[in-house]
Each structure stands twice: as structure tokens, then as C-alpha cells.
C-alpha positions, 0 to 999 in steps of 0.5 A, a space after each residue: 851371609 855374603 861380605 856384601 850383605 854383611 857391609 850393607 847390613 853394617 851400614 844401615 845399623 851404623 846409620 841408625 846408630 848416628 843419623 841425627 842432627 848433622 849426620 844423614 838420615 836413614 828412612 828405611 831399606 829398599 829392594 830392587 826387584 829387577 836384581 833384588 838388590 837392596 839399597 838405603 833410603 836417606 833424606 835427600 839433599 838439594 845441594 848434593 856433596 860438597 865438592 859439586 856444591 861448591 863448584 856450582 854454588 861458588 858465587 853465594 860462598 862468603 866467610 860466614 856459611 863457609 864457618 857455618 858449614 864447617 861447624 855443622 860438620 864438626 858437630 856430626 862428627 864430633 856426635 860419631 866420636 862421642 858414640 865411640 865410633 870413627 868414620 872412617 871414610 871422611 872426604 867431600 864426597 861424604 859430606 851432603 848440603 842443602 840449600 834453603 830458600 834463605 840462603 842458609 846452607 846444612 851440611 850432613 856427614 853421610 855413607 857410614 859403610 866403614 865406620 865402626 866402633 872403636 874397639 873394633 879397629 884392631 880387629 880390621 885393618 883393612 883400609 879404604 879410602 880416597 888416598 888424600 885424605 887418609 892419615 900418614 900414620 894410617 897408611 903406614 899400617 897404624 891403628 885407625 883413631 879420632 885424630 885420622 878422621 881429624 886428618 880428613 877434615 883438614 884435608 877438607 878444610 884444603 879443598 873448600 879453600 883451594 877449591 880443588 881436592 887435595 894433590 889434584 896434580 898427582 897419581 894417587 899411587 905409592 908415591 903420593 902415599 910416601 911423600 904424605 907419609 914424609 910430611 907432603 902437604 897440599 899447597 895453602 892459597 896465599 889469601 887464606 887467613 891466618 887463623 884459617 890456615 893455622 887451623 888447618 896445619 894442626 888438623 894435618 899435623 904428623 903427630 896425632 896426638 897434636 890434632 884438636 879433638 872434633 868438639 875443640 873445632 866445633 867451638 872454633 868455627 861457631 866462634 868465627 860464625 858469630 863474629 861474622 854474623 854479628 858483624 855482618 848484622 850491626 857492624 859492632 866488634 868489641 875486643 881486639 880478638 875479634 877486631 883480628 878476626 873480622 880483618 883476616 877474614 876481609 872481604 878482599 881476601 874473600 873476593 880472591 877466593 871466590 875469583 879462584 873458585 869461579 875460574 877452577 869450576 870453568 876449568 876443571 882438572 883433568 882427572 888421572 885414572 887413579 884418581 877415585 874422588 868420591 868411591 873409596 877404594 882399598 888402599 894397601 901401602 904399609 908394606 911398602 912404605 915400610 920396605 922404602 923407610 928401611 931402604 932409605 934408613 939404610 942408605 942415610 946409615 951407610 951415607 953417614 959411614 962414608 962421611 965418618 970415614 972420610 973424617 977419621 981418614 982426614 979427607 
């Protein structure tokens, strides 16, 4: 059996095992009979993956579908982790939305193609990926865990509220990969609500041990979905919390969003060459970040040399 054929067949026992609910559907396999190449049949989804959607479907975003999009996220997520599986390859290009006449929006994890089980990760440590979205800890040769799929999403909490994808600016080469592994973090929009943003820094924390789990969030997004649907039905808040909540998530911070939304879907970024947003691809740092620390660890040593000399010289 081909590496191919081996992929495709992980993928499709992948999506049998976790299509349900808020991850995609599988429906069957089909056969290209020009080439003979097979492919995976998926229910399709009208609002096609996240980043298009919000680009073309900025002007219907509000506080409210963007709590509920986020939670049906975590839900799907939450089922991968449960079934002892990581993702894997977690950014917007995964994620598929549909649109129904109601104005609700659902929104499916997809593209399982690298997800495993977890006693399988010692095993691979070869890594894809789209570089922004990849853990530090994973770049630099680490074991892939929950809280690296965790480190994805909050990347994606990022591009859902800047409205663009994470370090957009940038080459996304062994630079990028350093500095992310120094603590680089995309910049945070001034209007973004403090609970929001807070959210978001622990999802990217450093120390993987400090993320919230995906089932901690889940909770989190179907509180805040409440307290805006509640809201927005009766005007009725009872408690302080969540009198805080419905005043850092105003109106006026969600008018300064969605003006920033609309003028980056007119202005589009222009794309590097490195830059793959929605195809994954292999990304092979470690052994040079690695080289780089020790470089820079030496240089902090012999740095700190000198200054002790010049001390016990009186200089």
C-alpha cells in the first residue's frame, strides 16, 4: 500500500470514528474514473470554511452567532478529545459553516487526514501544519497533545476577531517559528472585550499545562451565548456577572469589529509565497531552533562572563 493510500484510508476511518454532531459528515468514497483517483464524499456546507465566511458574511456577525459558532467548535473538538484522538491540523480552513434561512449559523470541524489516536503521537513525529497555528512546544520537537490542538483554537479565537489570519505580515519561515517559540503572539484589536481576550491568551499560553481543556471552553462560549440570547429576547440580566458580561460585549465594541471586518474583506492582505493558509504543509524547525537556543544560550553565558569579569576587575 502506497503513503497515499494509507493517508486516504486514515482519513476516512478517522472521519467514521468522529463525524457526528459538530464534526463533518462522511457519506461515502468515491473513484475518479479518468485518474482513478479516490476521493471522500462529506455533506456540503453553504458558508464553505471559516475565513471565506467571515469575509463574505461579515455584516450578519454579532456577539451572539460568533459565541455560538465558537462553542459548536469546542463541542466537535471536545468529542476528538473524548475519543482519544488529537486533530492535528486545527486552523479556519478546517472549520465548514452553514448558513440557514434563520440567520443561525453551524459550524463543523473537518479534514481529519492527520488526526490519530493518541498513543500513536510518539510513534509520528512527523508535523504539518499551517506554521500560526501550530503549538511552540510542537515546534520544537515536542510530543503533540490536547492543549496543541487548544493552542489552535486560540489562534482562531485571533483571526475571527482581527479579522485576519494570525501573523499575516510575516514569512512564514524559521523566523516566524523562533519568535512564536519566544512567546510572539498576534497583536489583540483594542475593542476586543476583556473576557474575550483573556480567553484567548490562555488558549496560547506557553506552558500547555496552563490551556483550558476543550469541554472548560465549551462551557465557557455556551455561557456567554446565553447571556446574549437572553439578552437580546427580554432585556432581563439578573447578576452582576453577567450585567459585566452584556457591558464588555456592547454594541459599540461590536460596531468597531464588524467596520474592521468589512474594510479588511475590501482590502485583502497580500499573500507571501510562504504563506499556505488552507493546505498544510510539512513543517521541520525543531533542529534549528534547537541550534538557535543553544547559540543564544551561549551567548547570554559568555555575555554574563564578561559583565562578571568587568565586576571582579572593578571596571
Amino acid at each position: 500500500m502506497t503513503s497515499t493510500s494509507s493517508d486516504f484510508l486514515n482519513e476516512v476511518k478517522n472521519n467514521l470514528k468522529l463525524g457526528s454532531g459538530c464534526c463533518i459528515q462522511i457519506y461515502g468514497v468515491t473513484r475518479d474514473t479518468q485518474n482513478g483517483e479516490y476521493a471522500i464524499v462529506i455533506e456540503f456546507k453553504n458558508g464553505g470554511n471559516l475565513r471565506e465566511f467571515i469575509k463574505k458574511n461579515h455584516s450578519i456577525l454579532n456577539w451572539e452567532n460568533i459565541s455560538h459558532i465558537l462553542r459548536n467548535i469546542c463541542i466537535g473538538l471536545n468529542d476528538i478529545h473524548v475519543n482519544n484522538y488529537h486533530h492535528k491540523d486545527f486552523h479556519s480552513g478546517n472549520i465548514l459553516n452553514q448558513l440557514v434561512n434563520n440567520g443561525n449559523i453551524y459550524s463543523v470541524i473537518s479534514d481529519f487526514g492527520l488526526s490519530c489516536p493518541m498513543e500513536r503521537n510518539a510513534e509520528d513525529k512527523t508535523l504539518y501544519g499551517v506554521l500560526p497555528f501550530v503549538a511552540p512546544e510542537v515546534l520544537r520537537g515536542g510530543e503533540f497533545t490536547k492543549a496543541a490542538d487548544i493552542y489552535g483554537f486560540g489562534m482562531l479565537m485571533s483571526e475571527i476577531i482581527s479579522g485576519e489570519v494570525p501573523f499575516i505580515d510575516r514569512d512564514y519561515d524559521l523566523h516566524l517559528a523562533f519568535d512564536i517559540c519566544e512567546g510572539k503572539r498576534p497583536l489583540i484589536p483594542e475593542y476586543t472585550p476583556e473576557p474575550y481576550a483573556d480567553l484567548m491568551k490562555s488558549c496560547w499560553d506557553p506552558d500547555p499545562t496552563n490551556r483550558p481543556t476543550a469541554y472548560e471552553l465549551q462551557k465557557k462560549f455556551d455561557y456567554w451565548f446565553n447571556i446574549h440570547l437572553i439578552y437580546n429576547s427580554s432585556k432581563s440580566i439578573q447578576s452582576n456577572e453577567q450585567l459585566f458580561i452584556e457591558k464588555v460585549f456592547s454594541y459599540e465594541r461590536e460596531i468597531m469589529w464588524k467596520t474592521r471586518l468589512a474594510e479588511l474583506a475590501k482590502n485583502l492582505h497580500p499573500l507571501k509565497k510562504s504563506q499556505n493558509l488552507l493546505t498544510s504543509k510539512r513543517l521541520d524547525f525543531s533542529k534549528q531552533l534547537l541550534a538557535i537556543r543553544n547559540v543564544k544560550t551561549n551567548d547570554k553565558l559568555e555575555t554574563k562572563d564578561v559583565e562578571m569579569k568587568k565586576n571582579d576587575d572593578g571596571i
